[in-house]
SEPAPA-24166 format. One record per residue: residue in three letters; x, y, z of N, C-alpha, C in turn. Coordinates in nm, 3 decimals, decimal comma. Layout:
N
['ALA' [X Y Z] [X Y Z] [X Y Z]],
...
! end
This chain:
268
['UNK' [17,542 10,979 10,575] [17,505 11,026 10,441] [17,586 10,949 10,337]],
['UNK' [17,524 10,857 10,224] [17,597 10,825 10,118] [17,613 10,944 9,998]],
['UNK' [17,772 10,932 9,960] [17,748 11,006 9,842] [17,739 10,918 9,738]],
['UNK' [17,700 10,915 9,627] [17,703 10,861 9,562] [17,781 10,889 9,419]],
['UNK' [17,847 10,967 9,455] [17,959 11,014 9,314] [18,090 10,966 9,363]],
['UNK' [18,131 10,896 9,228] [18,267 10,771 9,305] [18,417 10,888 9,281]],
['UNK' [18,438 10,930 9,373] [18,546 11,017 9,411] [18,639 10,961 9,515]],
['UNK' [18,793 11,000 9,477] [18,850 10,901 9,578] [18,883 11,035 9,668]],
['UNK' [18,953 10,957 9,734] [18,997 11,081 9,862] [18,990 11,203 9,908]],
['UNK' [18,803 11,163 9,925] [18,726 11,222 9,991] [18,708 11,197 10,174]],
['UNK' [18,720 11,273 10,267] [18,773 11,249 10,409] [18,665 11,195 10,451]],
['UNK' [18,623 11,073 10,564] [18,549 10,998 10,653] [18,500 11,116 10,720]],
['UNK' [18,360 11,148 10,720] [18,310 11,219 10,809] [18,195 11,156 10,948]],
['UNK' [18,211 11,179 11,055] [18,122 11,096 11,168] [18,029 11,104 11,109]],
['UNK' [17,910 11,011 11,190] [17,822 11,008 11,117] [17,701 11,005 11,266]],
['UNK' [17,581 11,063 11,200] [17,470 11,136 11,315] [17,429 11,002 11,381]],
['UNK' [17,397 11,003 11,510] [17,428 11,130 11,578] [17,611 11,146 11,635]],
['UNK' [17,635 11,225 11,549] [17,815 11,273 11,617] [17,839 11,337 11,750]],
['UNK' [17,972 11,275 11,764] [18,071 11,327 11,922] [18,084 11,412 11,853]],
['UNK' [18,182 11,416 11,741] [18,263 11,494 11,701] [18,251 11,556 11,590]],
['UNK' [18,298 11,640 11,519] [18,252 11,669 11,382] [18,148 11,729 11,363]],
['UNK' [18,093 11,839 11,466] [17,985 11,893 11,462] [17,980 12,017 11,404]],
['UNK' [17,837 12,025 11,329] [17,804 12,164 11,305] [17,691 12,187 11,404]],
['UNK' [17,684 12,346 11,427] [17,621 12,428 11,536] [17,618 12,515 11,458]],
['UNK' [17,442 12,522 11,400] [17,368 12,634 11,345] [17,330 12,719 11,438]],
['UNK' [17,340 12,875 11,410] [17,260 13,007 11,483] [17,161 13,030 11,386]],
['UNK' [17,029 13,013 11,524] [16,944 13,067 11,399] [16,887 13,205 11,540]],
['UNK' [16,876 13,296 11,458] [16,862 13,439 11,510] [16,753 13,481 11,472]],
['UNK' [16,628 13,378 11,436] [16,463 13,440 11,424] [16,433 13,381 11,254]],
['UNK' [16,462 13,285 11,297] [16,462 13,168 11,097] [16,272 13,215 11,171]],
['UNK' [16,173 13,221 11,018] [16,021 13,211 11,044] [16,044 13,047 11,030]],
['UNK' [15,943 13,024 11,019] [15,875 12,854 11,043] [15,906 12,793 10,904]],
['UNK' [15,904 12,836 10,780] [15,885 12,831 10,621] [16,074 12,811 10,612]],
['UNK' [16,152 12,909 10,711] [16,298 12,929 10,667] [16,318 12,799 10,753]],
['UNK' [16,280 12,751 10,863] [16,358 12,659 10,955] [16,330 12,518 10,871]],
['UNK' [16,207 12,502 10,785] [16,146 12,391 10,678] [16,233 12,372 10,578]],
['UNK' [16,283 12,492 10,487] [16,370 12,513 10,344] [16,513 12,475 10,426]],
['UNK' [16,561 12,516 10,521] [16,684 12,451 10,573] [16,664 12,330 10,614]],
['UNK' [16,608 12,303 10,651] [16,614 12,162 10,672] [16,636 12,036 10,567]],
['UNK' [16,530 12,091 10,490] [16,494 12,011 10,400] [16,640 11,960 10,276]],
['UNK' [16,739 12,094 10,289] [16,826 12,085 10,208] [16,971 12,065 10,309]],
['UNK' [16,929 12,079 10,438] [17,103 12,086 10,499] [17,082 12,011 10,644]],
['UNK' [16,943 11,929 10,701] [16,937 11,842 10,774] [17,049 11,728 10,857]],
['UNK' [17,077 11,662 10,700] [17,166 11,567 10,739] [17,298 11,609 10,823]],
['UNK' [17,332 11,732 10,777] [17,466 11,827 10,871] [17,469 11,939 10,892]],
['UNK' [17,330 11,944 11,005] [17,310 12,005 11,116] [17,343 11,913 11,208]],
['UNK' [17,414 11,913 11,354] [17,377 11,842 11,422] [17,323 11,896 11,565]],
['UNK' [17,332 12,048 11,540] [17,307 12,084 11,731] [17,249 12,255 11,654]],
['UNK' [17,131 12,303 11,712] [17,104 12,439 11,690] [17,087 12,538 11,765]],
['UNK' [17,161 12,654 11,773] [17,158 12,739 11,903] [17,013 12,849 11,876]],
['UNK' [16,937 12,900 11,940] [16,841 13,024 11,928] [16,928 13,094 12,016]],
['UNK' [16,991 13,201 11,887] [17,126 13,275 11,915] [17,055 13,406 12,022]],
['UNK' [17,162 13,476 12,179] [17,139 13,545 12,241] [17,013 13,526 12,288]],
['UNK' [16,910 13,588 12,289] [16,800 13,608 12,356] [16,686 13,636 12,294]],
['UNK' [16,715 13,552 12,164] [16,633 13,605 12,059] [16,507 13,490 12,096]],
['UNK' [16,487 13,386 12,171] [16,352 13,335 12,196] [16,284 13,371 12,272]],
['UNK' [16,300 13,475 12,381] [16,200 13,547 12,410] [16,142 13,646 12,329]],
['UNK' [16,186 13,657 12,223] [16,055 13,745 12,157] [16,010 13,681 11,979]],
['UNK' [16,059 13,551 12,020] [15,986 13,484 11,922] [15,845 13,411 11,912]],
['UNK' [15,770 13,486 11,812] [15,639 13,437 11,877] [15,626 13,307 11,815]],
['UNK' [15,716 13,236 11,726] [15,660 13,098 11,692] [15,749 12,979 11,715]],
['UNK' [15,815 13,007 11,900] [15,900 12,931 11,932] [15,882 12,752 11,967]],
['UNK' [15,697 12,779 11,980] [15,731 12,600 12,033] [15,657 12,568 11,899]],
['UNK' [15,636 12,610 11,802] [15,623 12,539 11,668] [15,751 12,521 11,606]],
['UNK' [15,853 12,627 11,647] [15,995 12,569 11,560] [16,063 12,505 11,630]],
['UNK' [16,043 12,479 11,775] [16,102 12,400 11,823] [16,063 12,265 11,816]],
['UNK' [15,944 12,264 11,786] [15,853 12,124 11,743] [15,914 12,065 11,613]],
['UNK' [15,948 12,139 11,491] [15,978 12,123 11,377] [16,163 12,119 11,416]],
['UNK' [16,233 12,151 11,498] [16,385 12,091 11,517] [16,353 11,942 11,583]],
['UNK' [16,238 11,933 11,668] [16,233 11,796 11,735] [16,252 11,660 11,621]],
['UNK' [16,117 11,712 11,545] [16,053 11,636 11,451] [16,160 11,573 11,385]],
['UNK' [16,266 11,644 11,357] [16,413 11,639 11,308] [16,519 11,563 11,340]],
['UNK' [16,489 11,543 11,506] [16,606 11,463 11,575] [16,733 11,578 11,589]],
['UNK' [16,698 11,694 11,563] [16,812 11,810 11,609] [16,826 11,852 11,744]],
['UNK' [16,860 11,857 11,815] [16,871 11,952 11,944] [16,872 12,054 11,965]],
['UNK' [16,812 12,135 11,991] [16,810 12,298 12,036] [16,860 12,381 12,197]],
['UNK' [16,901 12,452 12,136] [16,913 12,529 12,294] [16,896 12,655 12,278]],
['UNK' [16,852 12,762 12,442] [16,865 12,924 12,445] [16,983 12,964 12,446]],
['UNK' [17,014 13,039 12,390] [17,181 13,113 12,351] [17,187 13,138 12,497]],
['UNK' [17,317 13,179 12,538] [17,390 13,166 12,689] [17,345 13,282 12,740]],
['UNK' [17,339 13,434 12,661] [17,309 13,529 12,678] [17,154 13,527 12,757]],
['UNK' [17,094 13,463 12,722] [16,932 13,437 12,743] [16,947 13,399 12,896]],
['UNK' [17,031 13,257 12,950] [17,081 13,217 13,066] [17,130 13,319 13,177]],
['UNK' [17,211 13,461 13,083] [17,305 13,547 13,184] [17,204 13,664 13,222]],
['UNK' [17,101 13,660 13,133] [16,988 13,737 13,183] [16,885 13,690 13,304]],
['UNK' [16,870 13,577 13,298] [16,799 13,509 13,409] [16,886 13,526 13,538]],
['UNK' [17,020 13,467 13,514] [17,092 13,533 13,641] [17,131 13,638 13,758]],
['UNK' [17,152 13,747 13,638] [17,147 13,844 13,652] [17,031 13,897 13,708]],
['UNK' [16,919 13,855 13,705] [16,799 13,898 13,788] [16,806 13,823 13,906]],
['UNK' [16,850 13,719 13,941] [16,844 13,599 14,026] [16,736 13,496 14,015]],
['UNK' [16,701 13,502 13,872] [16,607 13,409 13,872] [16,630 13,231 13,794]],
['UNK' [16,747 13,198 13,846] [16,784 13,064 13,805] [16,681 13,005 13,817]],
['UNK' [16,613 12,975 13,936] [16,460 12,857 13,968] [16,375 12,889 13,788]],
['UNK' [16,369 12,997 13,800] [16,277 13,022 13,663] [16,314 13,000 13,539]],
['UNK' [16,475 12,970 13,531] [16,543 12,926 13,410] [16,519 12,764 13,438]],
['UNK' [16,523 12,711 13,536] [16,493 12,542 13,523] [16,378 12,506 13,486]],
['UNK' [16,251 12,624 13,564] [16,100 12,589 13,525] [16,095 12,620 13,353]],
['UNK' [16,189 12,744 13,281] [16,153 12,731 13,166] [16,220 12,625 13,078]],
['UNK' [16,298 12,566 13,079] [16,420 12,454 13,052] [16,252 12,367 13,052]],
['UNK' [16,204 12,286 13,164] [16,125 12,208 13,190] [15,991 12,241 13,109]],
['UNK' [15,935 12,360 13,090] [15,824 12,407 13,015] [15,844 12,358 12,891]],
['UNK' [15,941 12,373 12,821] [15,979 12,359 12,671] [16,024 12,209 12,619]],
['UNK' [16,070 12,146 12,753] [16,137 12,060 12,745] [16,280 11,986 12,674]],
['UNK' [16,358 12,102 12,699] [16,516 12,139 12,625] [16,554 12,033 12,721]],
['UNK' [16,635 11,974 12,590] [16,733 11,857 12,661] [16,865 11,919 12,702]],
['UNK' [16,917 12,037 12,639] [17,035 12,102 12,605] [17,036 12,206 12,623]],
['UNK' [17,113 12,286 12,703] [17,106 12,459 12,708] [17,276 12,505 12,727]],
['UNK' [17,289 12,653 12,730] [17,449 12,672 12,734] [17,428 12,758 12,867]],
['UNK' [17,565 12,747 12,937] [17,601 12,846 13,061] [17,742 12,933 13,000]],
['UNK' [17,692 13,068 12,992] [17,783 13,158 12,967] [17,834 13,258 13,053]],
['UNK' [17,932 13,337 13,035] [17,948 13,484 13,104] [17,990 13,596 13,025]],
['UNK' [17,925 13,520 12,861] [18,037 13,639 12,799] [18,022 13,840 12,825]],
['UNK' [17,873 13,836 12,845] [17,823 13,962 12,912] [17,779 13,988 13,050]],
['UNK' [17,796 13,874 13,154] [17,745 13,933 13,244] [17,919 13,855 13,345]],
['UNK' [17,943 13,939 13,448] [18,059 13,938 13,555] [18,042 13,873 13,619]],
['UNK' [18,076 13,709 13,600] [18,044 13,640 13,686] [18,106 13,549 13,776]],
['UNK' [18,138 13,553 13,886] [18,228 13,459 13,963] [18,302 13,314 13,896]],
['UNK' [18,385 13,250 13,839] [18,371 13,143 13,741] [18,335 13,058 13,869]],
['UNK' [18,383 12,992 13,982] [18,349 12,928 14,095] [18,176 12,939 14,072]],
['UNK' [18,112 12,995 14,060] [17,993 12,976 14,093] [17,943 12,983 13,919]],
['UNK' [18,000 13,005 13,831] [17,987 12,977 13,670] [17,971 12,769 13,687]],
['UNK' [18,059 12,741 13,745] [18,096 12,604 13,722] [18,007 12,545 13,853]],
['UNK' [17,922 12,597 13,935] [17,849 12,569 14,036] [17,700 12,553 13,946]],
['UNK' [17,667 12,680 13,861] [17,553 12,675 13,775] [17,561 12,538 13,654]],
['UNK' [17,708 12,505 13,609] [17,687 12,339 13,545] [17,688 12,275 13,604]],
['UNK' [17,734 12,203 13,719] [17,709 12,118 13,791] [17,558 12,128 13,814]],
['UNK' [17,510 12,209 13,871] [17,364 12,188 13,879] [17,255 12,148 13,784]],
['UNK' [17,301 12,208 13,648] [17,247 12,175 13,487] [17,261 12,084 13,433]],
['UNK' [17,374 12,020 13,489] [17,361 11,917 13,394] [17,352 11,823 13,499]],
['UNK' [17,253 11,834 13,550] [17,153 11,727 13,625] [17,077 11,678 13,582]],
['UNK' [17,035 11,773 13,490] [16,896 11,795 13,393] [16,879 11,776 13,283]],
['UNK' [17,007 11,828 13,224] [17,038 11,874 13,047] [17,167 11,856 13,055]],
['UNK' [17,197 11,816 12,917] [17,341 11,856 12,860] [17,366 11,971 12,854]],
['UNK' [17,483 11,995 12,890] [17,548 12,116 12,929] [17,649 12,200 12,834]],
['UNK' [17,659 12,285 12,746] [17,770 12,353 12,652] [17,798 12,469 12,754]],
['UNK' [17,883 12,479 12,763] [17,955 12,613 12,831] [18,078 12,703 12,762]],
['UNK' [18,011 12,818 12,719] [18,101 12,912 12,646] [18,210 13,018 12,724]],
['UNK' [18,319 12,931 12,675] [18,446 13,057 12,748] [18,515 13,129 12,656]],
['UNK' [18,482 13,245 12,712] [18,545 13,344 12,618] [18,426 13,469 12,660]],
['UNK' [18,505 13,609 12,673] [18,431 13,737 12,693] [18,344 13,766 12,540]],
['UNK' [18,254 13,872 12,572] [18,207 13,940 12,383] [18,307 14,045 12,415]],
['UNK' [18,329 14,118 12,486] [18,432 14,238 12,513] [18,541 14,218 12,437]],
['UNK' [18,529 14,318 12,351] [18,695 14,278 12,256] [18,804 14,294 12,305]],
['UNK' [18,797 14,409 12,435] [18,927 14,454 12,524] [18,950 14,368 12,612]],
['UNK' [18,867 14,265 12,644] [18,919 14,154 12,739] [18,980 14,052 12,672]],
['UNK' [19,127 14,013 12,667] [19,172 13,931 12,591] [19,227 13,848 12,684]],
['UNK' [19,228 13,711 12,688] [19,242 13,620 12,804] [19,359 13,531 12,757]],
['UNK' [19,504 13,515 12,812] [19,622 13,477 12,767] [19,578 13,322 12,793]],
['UNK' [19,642 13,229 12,688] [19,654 13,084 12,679] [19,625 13,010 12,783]],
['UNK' [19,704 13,043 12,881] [19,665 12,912 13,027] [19,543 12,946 13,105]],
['UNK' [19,501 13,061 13,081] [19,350 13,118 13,131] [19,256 13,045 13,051]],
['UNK' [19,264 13,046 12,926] [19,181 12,990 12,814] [19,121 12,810 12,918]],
['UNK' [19,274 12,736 12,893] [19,306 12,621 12,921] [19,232 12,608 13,091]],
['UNK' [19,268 12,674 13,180] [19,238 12,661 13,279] [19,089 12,641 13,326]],
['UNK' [19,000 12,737 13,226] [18,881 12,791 13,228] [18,773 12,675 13,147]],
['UNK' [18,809 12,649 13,022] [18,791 12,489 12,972] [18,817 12,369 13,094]],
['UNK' [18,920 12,360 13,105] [18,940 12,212 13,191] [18,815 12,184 13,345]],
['UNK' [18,807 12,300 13,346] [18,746 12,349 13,499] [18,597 12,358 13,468]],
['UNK' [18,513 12,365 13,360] [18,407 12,329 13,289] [18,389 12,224 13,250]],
['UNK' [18,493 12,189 13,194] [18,474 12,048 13,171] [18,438 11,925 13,300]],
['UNK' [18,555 11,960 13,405] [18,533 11,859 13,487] [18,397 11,916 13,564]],
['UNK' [18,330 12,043 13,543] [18,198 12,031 13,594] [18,087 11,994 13,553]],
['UNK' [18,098 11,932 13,448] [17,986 11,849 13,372] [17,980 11,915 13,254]],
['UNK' [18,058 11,983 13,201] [17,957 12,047 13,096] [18,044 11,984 12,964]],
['UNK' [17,965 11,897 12,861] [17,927 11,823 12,722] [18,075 11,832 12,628]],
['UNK' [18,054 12,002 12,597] [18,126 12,056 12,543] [18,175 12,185 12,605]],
['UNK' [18,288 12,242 12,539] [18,324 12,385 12,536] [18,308 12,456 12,449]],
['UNK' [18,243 12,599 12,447] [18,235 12,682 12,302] [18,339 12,783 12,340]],
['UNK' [18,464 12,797 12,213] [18,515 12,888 12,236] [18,426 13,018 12,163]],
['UNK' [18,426 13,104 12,272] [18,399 13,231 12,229] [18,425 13,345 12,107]],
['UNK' [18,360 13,357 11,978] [18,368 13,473 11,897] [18,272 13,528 11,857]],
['UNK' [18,150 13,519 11,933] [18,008 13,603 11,911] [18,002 13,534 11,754]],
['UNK' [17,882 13,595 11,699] [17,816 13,593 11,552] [17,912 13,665 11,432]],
['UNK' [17,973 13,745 11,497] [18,053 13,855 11,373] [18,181 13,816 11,405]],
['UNK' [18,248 13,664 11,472] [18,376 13,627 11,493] [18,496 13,735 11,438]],
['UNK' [18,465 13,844 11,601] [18,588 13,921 11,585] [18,623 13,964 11,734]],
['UNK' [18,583 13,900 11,814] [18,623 13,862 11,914] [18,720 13,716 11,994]],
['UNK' [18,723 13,756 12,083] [18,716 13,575 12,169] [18,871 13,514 12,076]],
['UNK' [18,872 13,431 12,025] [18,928 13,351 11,960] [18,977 13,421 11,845]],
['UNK' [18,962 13,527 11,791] [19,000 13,582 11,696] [19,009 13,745 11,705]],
['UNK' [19,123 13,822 11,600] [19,129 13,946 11,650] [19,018 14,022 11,555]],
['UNK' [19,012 14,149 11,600] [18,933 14,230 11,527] [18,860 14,219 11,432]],
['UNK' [19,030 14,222 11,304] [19,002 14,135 11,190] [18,919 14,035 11,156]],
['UNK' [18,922 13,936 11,275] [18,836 13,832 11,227] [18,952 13,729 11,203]],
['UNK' [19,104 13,759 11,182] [19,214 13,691 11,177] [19,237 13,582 11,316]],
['UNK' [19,251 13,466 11,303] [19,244 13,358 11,415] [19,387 13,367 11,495]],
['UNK' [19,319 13,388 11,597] [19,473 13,392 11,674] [19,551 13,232 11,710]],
['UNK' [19,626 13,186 11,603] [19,638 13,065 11,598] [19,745 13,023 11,719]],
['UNK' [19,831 13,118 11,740] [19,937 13,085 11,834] [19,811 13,009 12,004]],
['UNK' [19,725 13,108 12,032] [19,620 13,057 12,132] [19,573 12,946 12,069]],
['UNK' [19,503 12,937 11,991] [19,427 12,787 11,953] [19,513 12,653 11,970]],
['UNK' [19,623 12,711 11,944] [19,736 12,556 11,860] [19,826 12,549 12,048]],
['UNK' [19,754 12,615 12,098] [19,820 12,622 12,272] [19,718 12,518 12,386]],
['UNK' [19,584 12,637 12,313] [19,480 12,527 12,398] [19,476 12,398 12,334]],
['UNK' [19,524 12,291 12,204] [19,517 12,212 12,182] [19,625 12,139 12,231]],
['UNK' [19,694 12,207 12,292] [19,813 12,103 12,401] [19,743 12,047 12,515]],
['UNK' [19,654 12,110 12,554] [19,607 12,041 12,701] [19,451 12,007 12,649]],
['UNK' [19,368 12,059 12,581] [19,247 12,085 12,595] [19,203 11,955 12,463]],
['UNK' [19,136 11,794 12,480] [19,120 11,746 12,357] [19,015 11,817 12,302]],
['UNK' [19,067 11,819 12,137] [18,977 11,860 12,022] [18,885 11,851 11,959]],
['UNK' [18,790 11,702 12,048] [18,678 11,691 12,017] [18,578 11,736 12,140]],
['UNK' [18,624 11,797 12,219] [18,542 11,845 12,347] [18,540 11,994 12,304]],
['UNK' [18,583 12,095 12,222] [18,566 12,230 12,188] [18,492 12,236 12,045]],
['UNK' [18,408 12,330 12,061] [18,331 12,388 11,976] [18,391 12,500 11,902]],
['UNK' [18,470 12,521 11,847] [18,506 12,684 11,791] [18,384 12,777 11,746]],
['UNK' [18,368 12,860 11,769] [18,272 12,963 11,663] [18,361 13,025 11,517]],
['UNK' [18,290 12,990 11,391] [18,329 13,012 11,337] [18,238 13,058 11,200]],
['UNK' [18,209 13,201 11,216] [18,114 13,231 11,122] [18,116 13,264 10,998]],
['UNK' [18,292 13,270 10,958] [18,354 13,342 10,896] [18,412 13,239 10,780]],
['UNK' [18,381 13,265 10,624] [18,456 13,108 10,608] [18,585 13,080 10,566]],
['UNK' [18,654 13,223 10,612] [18,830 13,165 10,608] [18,849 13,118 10,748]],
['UNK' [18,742 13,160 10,828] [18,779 13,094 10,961] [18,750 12,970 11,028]],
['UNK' [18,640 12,924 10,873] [18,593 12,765 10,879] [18,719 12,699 10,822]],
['UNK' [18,733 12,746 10,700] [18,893 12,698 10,627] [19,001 12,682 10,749]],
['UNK' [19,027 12,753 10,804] [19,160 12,727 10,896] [19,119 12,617 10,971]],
['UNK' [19,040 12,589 11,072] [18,972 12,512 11,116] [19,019 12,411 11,070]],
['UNK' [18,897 12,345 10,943] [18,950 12,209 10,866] [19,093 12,173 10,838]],
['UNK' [19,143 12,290 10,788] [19,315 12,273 10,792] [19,419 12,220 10,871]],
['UNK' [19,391 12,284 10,991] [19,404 12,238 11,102] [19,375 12,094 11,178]],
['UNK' [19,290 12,140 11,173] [19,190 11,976 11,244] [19,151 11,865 11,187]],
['UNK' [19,101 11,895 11,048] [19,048 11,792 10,994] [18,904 11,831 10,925]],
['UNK' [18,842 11,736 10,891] [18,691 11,733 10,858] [18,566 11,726 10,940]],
['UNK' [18,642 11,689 11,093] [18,541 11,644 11,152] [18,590 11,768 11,344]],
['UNK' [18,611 11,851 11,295] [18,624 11,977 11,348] [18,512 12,021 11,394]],
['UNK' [18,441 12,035 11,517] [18,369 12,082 11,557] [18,374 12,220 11,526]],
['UNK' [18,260 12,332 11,466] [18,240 12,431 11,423] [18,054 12,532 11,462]],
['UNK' [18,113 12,626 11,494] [17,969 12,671 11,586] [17,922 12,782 11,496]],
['UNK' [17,790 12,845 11,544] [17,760 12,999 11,465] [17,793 12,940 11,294]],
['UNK' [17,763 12,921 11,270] [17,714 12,841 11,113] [17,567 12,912 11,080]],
['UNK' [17,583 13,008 10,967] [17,440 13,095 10,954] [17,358 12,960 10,872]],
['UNK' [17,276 12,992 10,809] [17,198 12,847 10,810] [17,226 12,865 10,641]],
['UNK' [17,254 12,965 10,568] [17,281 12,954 10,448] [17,372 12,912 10,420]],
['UNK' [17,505 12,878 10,514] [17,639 12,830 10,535] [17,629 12,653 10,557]],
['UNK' [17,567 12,613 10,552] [17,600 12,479 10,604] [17,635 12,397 10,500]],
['UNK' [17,550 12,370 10,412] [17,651 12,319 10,290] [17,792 12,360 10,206]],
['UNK' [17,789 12,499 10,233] [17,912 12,516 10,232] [18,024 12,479 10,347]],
['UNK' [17,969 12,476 10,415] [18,057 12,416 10,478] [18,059 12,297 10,480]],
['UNK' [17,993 12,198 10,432] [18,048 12,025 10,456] [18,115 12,084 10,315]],
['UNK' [18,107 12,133 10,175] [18,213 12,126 10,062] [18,353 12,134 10,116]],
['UNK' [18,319 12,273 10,194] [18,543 12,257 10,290] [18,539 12,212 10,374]],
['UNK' [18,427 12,082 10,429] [18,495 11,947 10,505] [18,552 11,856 10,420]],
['UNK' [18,518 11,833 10,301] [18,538 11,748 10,197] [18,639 11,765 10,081]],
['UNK' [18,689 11,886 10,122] [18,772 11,931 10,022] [18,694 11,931 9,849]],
['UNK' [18,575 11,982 9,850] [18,491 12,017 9,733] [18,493 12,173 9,671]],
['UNK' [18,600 12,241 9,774] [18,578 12,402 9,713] [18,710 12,419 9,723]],
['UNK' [18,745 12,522 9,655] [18,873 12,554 9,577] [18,960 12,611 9,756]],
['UNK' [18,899 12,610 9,813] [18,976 12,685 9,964] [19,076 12,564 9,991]],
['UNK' [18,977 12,421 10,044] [19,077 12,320 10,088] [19,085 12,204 9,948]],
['UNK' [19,091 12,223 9,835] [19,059 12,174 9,695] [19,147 12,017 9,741]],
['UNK' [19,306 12,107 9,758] [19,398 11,994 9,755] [19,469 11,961 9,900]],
['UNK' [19,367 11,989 10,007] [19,422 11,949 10,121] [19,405 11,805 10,163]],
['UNK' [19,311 11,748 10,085] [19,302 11,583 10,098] [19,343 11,525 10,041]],
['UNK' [19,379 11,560 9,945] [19,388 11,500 9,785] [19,597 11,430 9,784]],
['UNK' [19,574 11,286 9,740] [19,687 11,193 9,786] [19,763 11,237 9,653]],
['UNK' [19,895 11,277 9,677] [19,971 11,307 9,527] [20,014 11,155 9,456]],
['UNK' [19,935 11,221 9,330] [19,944 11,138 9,216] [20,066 11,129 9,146]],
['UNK' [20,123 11,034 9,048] [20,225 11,024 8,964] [20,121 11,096 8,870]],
['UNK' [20,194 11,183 8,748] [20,135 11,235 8,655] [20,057 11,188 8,599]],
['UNK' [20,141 11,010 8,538] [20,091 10,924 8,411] [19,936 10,902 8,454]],
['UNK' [19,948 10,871 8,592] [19,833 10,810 8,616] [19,682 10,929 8,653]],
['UNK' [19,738 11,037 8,650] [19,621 11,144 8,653] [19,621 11,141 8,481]],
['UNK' [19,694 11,159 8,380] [19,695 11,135 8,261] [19,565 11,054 8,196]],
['UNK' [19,580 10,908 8,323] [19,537 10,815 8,245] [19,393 10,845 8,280]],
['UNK' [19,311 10,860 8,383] [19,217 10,884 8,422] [19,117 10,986 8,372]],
['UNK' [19,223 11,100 8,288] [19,148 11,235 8,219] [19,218 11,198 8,050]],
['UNK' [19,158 11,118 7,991] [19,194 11,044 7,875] [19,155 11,176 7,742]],
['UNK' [19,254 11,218 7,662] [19,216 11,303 7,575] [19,090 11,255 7,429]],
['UNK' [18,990 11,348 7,433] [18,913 11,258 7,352] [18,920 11,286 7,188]],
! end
């Protein structure tokens, strides 16, 4: 994307199609008219879109909006939840035939609701990403299951080396789980732990929240992978990749000698 307003130290953002620096829209039942008006205005940074939980089985205008993310060059996938339901019945064969029906390049393997062996969690990516790129979300929805640092780490690394793309850390849609407490407050001591072992362009955070996009960029940078992005959020969120909103205003911004901010805002 060029901007074309001459601003200095404004941060390098990747550029599509990105490793890194991703946004990951939820869309939870956009009609055909909403998935068009987003696009049309927040395209360029989208780069990956989830059909959040299990909400495409009862969408009746799924292979027209999935036609209209194609058309796009976006990627789509069924939320993990959708995956832990197929399981849970034992009907994996029928999750590949529907993968293949639709023709998803991309899908996620989760457990955040269903109890699942991780050994055979990391048996179901290996097999997937035979097929498809693979995102695999660690982290419970259970708020009482809270999983200490080297579990986090252990559980990532062990996905990872089974093929799977990326990692999503876990905080559902209402990020007050997983990765964050109740509040919605980021449990930074865990994050700034898994970034000792775990690199930072292989995790996805969920982050729906936008002091919890702010920490993020703060943290990481501009090019912070960021998930669960409601679709009215996305331009706001490249402004606090860019330091354009008063949250990260002066987190890019190179300190000036006075004279010379002086000289630049000339009294008229």
């Amino acid at each position: 994307m060029r901007y074309l307003f001459n601003l200095a130290d404004i941060p390098d953002r990747s550029l599509k199609p990105r490793k890194y620096g991703l946004t990951m829209v939820m869309d939870k039942g956009l009609s055909l008219r909403q998935v068009e008006d987003m696009l049309e205005v927040s395209e360029p940074y989208i780069d990956i879109v989830k059909l959040g939980f299990g909400t495409s089985y009862v969408s009746p205008n799924l292979e027209d909006k999935l036609e209209l993310y194609k058309d796009s060059g976006i990627p789509v996938y069924f939320g993990g939840t959708l995956f832990e339901a197929f399981i849970a019945r034992g009907q994996f064969d029928d999750f590949l035939r529907l993968l293949e029906h639709y023709g998803m390049e991309y899908t996620e393997v989760s457990d955040g609701s269903l109890d699942l062996d991780h050994d055979q969690k990391c048996d179901y990516i290996r097999k997937l990403s035979r097929y498809v790129t693979v995102l695999s979300e660690v982290g419970s929805k259970d708020a009482n299951k809270i999983l200490p640092p080297y579990k986090w780490i252990r559980l990532m690394r062990q996905e990872l080396d089974a093929g799977a793309w990326k990692v999503i850390a876990e905080a559902r849609e209402s990020g007050t789980v997983g990765i964050y407490r109740g509040s919605g407050e980021v449990r930074s001591g865990l994050i700034e732990e898994i970034l000792t072992k775990i690199p930072e362009e292989r995790i996805i955070w969920e982050a729906p929240m936008k002091e919890q996009q702010v920490w993020f960029v703060k943290l990481i940078g501009a090019n912070v992978n960021l998930g669960n992005i409601a679709p009215a959020e996305v331009i706001p969120l490249e402004t606090l990749r860019l330091g354009l909103r008063s949250d990260t205003f002066d987190h890019f911004l190179t300190k000036r000698d006075t004279h010379e901010v002086e000289a630049s805002n000339p009294t008229p």
